[in-house]
PyMOL Python script that loads the backbone (N, CA, C, O; Angstrom):
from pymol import cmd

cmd.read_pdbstr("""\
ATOM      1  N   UNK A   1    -102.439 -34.661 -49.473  1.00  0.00           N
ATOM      2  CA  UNK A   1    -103.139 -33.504 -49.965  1.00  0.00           C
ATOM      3  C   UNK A   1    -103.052 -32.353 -48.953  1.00  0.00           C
ATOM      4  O   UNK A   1    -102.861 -31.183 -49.283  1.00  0.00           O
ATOM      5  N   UNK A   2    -103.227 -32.838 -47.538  1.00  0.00           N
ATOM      6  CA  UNK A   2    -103.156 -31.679 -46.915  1.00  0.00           C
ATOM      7  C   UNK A   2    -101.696 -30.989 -46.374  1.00  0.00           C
ATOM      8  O   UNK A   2    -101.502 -29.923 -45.791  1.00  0.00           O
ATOM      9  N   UNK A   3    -100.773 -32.029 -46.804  1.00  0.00           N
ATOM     10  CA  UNK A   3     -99.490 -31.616 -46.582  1.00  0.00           C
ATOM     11  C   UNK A   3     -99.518 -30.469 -48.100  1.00  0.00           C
ATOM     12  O   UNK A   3     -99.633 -29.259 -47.907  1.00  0.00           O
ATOM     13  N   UNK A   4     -99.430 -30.885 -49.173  1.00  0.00           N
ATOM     14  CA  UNK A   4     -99.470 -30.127 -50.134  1.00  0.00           C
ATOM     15  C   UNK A   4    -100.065 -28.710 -49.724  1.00  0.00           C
ATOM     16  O   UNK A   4     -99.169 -27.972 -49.314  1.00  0.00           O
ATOM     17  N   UNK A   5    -101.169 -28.197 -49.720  1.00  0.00           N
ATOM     18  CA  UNK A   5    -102.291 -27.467 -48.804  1.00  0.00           C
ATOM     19  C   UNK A   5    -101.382 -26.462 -48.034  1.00  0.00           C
ATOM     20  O   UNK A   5    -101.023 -25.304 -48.245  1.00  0.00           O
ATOM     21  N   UNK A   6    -101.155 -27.396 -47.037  1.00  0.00           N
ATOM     22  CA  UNK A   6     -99.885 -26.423 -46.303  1.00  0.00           C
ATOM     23  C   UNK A   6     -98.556 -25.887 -46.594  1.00  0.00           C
ATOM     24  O   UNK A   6     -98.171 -24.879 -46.002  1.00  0.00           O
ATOM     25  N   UNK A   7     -97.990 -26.345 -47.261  1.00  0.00           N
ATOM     26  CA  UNK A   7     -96.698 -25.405 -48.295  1.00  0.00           C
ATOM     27  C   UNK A   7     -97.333 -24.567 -49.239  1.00  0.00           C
ATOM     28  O   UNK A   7     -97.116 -23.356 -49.191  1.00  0.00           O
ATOM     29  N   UNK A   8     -98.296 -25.179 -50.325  1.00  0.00           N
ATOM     30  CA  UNK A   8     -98.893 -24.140 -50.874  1.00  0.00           C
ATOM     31  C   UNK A   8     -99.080 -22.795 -50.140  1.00  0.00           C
ATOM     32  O   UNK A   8     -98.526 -21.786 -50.577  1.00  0.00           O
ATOM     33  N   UNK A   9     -99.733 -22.768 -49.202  1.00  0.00           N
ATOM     34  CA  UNK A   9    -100.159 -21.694 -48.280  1.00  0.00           C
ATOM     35  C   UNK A   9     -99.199 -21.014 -47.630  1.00  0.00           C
ATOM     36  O   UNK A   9     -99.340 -19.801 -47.477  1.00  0.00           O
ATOM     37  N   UNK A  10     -98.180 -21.611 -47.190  1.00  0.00           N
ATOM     38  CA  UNK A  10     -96.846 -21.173 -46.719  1.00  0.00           C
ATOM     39  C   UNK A  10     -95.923 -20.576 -48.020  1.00  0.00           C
ATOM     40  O   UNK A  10     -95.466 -19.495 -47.648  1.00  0.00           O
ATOM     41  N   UNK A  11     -95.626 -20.779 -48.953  1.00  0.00           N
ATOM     42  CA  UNK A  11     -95.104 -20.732 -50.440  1.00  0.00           C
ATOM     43  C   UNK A  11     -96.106 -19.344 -50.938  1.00  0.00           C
ATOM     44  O   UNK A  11     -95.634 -18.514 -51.716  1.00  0.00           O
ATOM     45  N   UNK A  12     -97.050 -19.255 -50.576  1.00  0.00           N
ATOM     46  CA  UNK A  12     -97.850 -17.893 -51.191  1.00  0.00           C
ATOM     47  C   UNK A  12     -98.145 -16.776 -49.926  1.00  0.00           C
ATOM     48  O   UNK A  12     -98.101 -15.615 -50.333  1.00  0.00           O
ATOM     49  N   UNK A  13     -98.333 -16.868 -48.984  1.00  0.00           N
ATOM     50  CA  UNK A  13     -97.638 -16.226 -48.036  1.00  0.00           C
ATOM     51  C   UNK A  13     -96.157 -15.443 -47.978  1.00  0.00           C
ATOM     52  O   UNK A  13     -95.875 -14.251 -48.095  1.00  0.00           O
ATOM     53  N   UNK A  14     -95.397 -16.545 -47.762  1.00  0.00           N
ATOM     54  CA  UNK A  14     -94.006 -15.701 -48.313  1.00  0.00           C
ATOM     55  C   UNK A  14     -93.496 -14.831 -49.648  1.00  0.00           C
ATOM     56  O   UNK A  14     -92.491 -14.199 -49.973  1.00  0.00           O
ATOM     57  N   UNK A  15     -94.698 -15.155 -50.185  1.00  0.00           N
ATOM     58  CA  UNK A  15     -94.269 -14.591 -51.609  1.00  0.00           C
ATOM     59  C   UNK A  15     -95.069 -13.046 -51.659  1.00  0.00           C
ATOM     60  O   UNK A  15     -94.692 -11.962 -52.103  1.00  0.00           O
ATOM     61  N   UNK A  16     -96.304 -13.464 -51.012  1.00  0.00           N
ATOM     62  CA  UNK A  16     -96.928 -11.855 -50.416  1.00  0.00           C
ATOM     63  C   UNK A  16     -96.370 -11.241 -49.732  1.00  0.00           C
ATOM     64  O   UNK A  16     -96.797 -10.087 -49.767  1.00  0.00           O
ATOM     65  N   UNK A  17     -95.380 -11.403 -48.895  1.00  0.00           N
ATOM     66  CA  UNK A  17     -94.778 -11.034 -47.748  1.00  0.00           C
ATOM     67  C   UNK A  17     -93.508 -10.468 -48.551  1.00  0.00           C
ATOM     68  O   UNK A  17     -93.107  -9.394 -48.102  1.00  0.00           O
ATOM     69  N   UNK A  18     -92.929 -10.882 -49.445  1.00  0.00           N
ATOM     70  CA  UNK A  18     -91.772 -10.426 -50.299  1.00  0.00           C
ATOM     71  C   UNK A  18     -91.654  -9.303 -50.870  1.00  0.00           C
ATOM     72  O   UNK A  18     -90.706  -8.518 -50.883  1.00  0.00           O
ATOM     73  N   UNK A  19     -93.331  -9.227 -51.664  1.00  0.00           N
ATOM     74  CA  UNK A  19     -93.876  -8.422 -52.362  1.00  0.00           C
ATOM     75  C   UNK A  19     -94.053  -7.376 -51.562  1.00  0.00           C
ATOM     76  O   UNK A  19     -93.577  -6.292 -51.902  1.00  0.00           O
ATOM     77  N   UNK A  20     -95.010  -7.551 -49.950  1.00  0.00           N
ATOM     78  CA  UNK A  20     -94.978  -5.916 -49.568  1.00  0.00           C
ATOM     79  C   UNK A  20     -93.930  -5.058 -48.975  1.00  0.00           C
ATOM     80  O   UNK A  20     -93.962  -3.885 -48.605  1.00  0.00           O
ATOM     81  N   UNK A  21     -92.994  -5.946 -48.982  1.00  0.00           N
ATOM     82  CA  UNK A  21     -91.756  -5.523 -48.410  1.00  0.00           C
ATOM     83  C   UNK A  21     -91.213  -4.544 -49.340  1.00  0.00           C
ATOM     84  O   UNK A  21     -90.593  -3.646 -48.771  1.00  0.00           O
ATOM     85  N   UNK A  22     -91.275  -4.447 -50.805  1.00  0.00           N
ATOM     86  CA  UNK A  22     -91.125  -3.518 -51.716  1.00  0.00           C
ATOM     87  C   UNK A  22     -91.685  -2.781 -50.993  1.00  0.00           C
ATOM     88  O   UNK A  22     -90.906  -2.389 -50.125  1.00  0.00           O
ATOM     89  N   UNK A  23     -92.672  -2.371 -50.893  1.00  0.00           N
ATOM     90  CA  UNK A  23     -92.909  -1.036 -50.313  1.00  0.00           C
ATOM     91  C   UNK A  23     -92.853  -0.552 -48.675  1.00  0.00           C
ATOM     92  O   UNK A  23     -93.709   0.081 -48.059  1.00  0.00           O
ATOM     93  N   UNK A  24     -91.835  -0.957 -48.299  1.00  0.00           N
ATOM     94  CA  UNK A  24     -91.669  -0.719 -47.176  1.00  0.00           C
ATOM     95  C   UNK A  24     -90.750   0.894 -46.896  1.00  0.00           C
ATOM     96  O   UNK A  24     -90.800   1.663 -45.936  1.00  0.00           O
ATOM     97  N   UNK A  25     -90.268   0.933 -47.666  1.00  0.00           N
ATOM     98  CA  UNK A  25     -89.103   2.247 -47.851  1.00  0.00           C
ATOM     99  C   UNK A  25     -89.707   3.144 -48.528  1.00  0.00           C
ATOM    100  O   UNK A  25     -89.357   4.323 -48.496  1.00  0.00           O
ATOM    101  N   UNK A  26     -90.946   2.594 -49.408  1.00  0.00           N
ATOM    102  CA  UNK A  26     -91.364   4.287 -50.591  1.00  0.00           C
ATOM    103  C   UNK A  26     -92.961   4.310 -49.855  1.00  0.00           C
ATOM    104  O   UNK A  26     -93.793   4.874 -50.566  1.00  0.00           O
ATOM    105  N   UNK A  27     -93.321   3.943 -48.950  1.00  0.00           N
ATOM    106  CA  UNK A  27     -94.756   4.401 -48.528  1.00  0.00           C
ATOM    107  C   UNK A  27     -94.597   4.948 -47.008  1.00  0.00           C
ATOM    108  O   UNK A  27     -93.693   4.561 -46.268  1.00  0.00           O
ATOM    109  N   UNK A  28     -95.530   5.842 -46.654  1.00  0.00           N
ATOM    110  CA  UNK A  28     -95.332   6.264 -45.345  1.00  0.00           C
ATOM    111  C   UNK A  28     -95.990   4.796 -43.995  1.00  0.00           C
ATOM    112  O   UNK A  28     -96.724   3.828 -44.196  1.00  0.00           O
ATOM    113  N   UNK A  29     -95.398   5.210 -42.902  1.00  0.00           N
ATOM    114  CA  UNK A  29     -95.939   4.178 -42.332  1.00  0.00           C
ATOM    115  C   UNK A  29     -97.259   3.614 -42.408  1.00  0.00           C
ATOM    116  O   UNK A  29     -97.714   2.520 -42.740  1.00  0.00           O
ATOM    117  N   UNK A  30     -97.808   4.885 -41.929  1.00  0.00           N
ATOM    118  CA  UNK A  30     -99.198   4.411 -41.939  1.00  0.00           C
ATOM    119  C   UNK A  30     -99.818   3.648 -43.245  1.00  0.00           C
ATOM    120  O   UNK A  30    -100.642   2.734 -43.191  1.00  0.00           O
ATOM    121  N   UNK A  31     -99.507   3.958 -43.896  1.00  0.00           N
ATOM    122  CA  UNK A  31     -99.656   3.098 -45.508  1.00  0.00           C
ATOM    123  C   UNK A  31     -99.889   2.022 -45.235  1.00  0.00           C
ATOM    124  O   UNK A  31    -100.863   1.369 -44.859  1.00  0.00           O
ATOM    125  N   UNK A  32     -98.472   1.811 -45.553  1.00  0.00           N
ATOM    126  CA  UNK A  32     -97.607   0.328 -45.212  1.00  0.00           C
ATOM    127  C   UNK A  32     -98.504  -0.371 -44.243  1.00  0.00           C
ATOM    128  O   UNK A  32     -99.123  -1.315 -44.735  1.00  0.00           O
ATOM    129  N   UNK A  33     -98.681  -0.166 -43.187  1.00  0.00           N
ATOM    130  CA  UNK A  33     -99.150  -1.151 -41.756  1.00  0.00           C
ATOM    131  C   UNK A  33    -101.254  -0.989 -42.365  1.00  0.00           C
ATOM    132  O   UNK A  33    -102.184  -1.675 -41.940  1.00  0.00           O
ATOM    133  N   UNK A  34    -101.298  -0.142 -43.150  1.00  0.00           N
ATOM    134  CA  UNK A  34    -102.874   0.139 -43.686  1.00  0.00           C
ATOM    135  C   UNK A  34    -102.673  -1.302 -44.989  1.00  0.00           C
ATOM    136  O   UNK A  34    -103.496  -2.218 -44.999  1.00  0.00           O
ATOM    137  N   UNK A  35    -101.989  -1.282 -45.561  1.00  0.00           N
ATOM    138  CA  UNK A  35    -101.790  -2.507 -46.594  1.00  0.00           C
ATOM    139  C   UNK A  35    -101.874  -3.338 -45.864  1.00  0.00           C
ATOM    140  O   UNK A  35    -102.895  -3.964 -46.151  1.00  0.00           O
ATOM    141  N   UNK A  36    -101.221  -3.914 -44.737  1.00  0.00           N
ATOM    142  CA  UNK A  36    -101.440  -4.665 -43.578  1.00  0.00           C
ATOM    143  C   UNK A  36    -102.168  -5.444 -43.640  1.00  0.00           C
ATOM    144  O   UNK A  36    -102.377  -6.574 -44.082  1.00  0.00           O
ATOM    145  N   UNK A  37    -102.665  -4.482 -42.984  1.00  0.00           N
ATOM    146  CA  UNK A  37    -104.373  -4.554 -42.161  1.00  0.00           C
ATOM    147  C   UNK A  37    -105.159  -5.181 -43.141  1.00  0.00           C
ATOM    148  O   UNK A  37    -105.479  -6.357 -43.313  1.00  0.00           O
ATOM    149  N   UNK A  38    -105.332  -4.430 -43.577  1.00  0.00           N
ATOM    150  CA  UNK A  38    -106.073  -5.078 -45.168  1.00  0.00           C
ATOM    151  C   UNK A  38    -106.160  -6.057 -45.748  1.00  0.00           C
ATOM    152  O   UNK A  38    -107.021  -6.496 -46.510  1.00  0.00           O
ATOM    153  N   UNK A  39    -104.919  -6.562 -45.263  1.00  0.00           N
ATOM    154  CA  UNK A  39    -104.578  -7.852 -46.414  1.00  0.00           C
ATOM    155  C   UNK A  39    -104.841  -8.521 -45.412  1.00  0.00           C
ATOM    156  O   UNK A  39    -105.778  -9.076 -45.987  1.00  0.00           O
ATOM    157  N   UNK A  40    -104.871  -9.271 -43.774  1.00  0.00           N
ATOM    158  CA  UNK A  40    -105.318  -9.471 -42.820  1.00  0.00           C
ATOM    159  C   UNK A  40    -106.225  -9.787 -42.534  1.00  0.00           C
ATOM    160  O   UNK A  40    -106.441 -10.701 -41.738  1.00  0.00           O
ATOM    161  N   UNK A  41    -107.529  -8.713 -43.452  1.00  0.00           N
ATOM    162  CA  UNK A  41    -108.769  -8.660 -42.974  1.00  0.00           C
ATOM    163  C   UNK A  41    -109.457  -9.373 -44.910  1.00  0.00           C
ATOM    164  O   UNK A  41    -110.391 -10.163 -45.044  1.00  0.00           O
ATOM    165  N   UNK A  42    -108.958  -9.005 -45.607  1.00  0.00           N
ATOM    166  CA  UNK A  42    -109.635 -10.037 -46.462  1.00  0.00           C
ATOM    167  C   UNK A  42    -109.275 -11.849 -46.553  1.00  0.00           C
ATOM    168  O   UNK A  42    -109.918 -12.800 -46.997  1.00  0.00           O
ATOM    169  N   UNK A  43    -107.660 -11.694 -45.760  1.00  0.00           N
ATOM    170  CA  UNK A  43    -107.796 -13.158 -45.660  1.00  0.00           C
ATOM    171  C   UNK A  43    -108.698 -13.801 -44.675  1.00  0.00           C
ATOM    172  O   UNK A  43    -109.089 -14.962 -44.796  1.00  0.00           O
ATOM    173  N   UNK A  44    -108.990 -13.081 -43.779  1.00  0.00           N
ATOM    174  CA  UNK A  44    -109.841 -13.602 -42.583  1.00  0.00           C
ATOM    175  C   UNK A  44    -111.054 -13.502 -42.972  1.00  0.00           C
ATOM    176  O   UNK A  44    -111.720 -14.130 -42.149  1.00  0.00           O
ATOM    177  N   UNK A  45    -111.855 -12.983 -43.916  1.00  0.00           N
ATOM    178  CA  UNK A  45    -113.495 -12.819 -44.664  1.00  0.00           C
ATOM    179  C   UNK A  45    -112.786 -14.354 -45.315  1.00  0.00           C
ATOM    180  O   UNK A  45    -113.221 -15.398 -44.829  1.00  0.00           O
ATOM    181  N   UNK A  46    -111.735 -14.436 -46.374  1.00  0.00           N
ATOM    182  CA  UNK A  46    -112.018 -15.686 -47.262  1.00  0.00           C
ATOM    183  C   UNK A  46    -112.303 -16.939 -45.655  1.00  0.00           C
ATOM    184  O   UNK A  46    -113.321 -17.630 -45.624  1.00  0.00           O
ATOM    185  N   UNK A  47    -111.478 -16.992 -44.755  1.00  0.00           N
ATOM    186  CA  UNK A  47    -111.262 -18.129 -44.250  1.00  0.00           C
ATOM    187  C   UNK A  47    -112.537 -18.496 -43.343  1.00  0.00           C
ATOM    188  O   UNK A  47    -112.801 -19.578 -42.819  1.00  0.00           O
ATOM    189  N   UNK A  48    -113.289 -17.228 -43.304  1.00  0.00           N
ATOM    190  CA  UNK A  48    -115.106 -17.280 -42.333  1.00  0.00           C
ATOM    191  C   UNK A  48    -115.691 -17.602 -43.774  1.00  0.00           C
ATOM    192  O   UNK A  48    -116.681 -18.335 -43.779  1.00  0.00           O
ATOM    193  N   UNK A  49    -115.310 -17.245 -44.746  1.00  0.00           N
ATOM    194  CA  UNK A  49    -116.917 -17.893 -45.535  1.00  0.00           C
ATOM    195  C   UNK A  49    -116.320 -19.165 -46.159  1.00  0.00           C
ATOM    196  O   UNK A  49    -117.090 -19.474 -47.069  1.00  0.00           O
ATOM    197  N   UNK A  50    -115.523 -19.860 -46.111  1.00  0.00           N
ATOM    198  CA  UNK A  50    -115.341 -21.188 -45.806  1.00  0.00           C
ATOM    199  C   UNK A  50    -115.357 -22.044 -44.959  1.00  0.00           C
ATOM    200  O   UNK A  50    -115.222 -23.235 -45.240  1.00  0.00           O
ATOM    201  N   UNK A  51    -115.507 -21.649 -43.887  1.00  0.00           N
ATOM    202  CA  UNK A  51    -115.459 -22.280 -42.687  1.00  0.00           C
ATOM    203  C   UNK A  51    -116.547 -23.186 -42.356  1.00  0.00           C
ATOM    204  O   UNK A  51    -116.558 -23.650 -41.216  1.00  0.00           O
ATOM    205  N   UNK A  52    -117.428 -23.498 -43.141  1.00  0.00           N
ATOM    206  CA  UNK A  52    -118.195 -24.678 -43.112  1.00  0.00           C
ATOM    207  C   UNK A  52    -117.679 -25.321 -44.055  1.00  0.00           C
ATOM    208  O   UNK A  52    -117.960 -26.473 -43.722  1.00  0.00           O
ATOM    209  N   UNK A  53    -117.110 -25.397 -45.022  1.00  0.00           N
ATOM    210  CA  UNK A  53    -116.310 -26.772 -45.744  1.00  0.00           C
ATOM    211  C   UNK A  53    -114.897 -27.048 -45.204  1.00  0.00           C
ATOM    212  O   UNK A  53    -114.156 -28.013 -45.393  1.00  0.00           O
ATOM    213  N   UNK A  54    -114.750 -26.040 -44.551  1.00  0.00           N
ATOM    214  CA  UNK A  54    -113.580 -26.879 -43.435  1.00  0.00           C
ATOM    215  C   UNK A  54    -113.718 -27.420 -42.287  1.00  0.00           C
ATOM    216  O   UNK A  54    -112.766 -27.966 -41.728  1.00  0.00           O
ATOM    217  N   UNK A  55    -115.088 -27.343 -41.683  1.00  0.00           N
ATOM    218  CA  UNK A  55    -115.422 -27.832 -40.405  1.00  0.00           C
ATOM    219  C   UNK A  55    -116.137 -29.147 -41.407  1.00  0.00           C
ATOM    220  O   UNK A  55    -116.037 -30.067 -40.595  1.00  0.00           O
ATOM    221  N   UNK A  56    -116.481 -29.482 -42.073  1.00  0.00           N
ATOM    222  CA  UNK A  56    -117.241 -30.706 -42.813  1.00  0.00           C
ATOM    223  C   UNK A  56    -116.883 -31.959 -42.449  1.00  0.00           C
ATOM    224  O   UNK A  56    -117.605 -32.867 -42.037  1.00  0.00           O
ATOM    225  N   UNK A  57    -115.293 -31.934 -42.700  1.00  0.00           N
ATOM    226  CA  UNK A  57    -114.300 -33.589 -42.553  1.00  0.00           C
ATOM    227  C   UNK A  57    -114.622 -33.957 -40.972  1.00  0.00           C
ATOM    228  O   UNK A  57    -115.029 -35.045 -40.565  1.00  0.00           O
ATOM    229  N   UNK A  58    -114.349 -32.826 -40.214  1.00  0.00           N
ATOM    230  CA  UNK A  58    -114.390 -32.727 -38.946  1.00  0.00           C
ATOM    231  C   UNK A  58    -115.514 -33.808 -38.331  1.00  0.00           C
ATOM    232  O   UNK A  58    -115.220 -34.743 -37.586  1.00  0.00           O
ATOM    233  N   UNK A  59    -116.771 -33.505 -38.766  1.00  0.00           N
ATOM    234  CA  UNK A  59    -117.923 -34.022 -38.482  1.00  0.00           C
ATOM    235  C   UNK A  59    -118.197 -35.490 -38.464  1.00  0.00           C
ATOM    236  O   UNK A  59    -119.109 -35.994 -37.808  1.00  0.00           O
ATOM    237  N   UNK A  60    -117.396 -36.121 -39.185  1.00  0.00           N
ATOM    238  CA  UNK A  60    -117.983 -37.577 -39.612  1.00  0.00           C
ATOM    239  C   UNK A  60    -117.279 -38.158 -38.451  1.00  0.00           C
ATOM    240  O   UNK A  60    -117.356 -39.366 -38.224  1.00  0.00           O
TER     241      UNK A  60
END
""", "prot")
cmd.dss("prot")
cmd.show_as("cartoon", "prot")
cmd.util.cbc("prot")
cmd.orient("prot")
């Protein structure tokens, strides 16, 4: 399961990563590196307000 977990995550990653690359040529920099950021900072909110059901297994 957690091998699964991890390609999943790797497999949708690259596929976000594909995607902003489209706009790498039609947005100004600052844009671009502002899409970034962004996308950066909401994955890091999802991965803190989970972070007690991922510290859970840990515990036992």
């Amino acid at each position: 399961m957690a091998r699964g977990g991890w390609l999943g995550t790797t497999a949708i990653g690259n596929l976000m990563a594909g995607l902003i690359w489209k706009f790498q040529g039609t947005l100004e920099l600052w844009r671009f590196f502002l899409i970034l950021m962004v996308m950066c900072m909401v994955s890091a909110a999802f991965i803190f307000m989970i972070l007690k059901r991922l510290e859970r297994p840990s515990e036992a």
